[in-house]
C-alpha positions as CSV (number, residue, x, y, z in Angstrom):
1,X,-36.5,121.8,-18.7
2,X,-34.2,120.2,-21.3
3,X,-36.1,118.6,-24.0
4,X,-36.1,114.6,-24.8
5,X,-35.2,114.3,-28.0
6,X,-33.7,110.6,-27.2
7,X,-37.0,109.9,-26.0
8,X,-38.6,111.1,-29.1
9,X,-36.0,109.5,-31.5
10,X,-36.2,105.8,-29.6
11,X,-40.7,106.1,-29.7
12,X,-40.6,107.7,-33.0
13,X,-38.4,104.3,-34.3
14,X,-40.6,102.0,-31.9
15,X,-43.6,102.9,-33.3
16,X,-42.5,102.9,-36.6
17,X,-41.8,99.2,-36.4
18,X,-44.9,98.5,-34.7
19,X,-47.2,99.7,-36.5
20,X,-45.1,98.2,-39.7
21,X,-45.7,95.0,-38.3
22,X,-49.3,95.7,-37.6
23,X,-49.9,96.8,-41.4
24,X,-47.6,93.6,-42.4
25,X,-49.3,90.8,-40.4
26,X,-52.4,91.8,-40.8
27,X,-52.2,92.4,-44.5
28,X,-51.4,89.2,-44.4
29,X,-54.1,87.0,-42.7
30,X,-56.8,89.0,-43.6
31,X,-57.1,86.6,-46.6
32,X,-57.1,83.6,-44.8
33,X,-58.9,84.3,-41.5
34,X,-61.8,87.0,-40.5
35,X,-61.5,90.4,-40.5
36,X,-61.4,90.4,-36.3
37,X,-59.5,87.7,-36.2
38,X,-56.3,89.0,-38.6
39,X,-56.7,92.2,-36.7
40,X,-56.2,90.9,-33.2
41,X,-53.5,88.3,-34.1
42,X,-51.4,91.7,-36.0
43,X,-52.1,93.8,-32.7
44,X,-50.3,90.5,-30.3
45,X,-47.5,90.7,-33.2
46,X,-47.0,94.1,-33.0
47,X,-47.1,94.3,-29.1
48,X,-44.6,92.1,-29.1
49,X,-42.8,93.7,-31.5
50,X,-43.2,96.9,-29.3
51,X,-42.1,95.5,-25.9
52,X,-39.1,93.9,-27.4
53,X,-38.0,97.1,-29.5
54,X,-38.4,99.1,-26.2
55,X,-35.7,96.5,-24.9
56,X,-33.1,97.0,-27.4
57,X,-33.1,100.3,-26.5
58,X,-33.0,100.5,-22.6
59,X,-29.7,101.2,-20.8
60,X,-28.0,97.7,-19.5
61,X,-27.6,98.8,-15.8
62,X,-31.4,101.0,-15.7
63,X,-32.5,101.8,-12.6
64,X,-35.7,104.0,-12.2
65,X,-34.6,107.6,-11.6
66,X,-31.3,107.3,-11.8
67,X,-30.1,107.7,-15.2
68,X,-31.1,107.7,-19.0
69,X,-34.3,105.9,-19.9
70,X,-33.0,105.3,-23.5
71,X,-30.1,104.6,-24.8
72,X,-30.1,105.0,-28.7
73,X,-27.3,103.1,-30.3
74,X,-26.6,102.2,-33.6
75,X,-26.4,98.5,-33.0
76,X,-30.2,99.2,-31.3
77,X,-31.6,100.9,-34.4
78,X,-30.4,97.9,-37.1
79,X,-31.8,95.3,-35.0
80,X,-34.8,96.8,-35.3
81,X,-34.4,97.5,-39.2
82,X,-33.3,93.8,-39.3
83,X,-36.5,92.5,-37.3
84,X,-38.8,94.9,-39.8
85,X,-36.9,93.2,-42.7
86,X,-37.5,89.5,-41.6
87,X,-41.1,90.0,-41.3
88,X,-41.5,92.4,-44.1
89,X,-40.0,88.7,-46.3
90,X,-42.0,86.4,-44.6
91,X,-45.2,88.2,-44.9
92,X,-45.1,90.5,-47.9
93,X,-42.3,89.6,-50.5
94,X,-42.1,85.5,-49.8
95,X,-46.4,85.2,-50.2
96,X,-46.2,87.7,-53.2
97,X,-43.7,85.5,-55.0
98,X,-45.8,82.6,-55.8
């Protein structure tokens, strides 16, 4: 069995991100809302943020079984750098500023 080292690559960077945004968000609006409530609004964010990484990264023709289930390109990997960067200025640097 040949080992999955896309596989590995595309959920190491996917995970990464989400729990970036997680830590991000919910660094965030734990100063303005309740502990629970800046926890479960960062986990929706960083769902999101998983599901539509996962995206970026899936073949445009997939079908189940019949090729690759990841594709790892390098247009794939800055969008995802990008995306981390957007929220890391809205949340952390932009707020910190004032």
């Amino acid at each position: 069995m040949e080992p999955n080292y896309d596989k590995i690559i595309v959920l190491i960077i996917v995970f990464t991100a989400s729990f970036l945004t997680w830590k991000m968000v919910k660094d965030f609006y734990i100063t303005k809302f309740h502990k629970v409530f800046a926890h479960l609004i960062a986990v929706i964010t960083a769902s999101f943020m998983l599901l539509s990484s996962m995206f970026l990264f899936m073949p445009k023709n997939y079908q189940r079984g019949a090729g690759p289930d990841v594709e790892i390109s390098i247009m794939s990997i800055v969008i995802v750098i990008v995306m981390v960067s957007v929220l890391y200025l809205f949340f952390k640097y932009i707020p910190n500023k004032k």
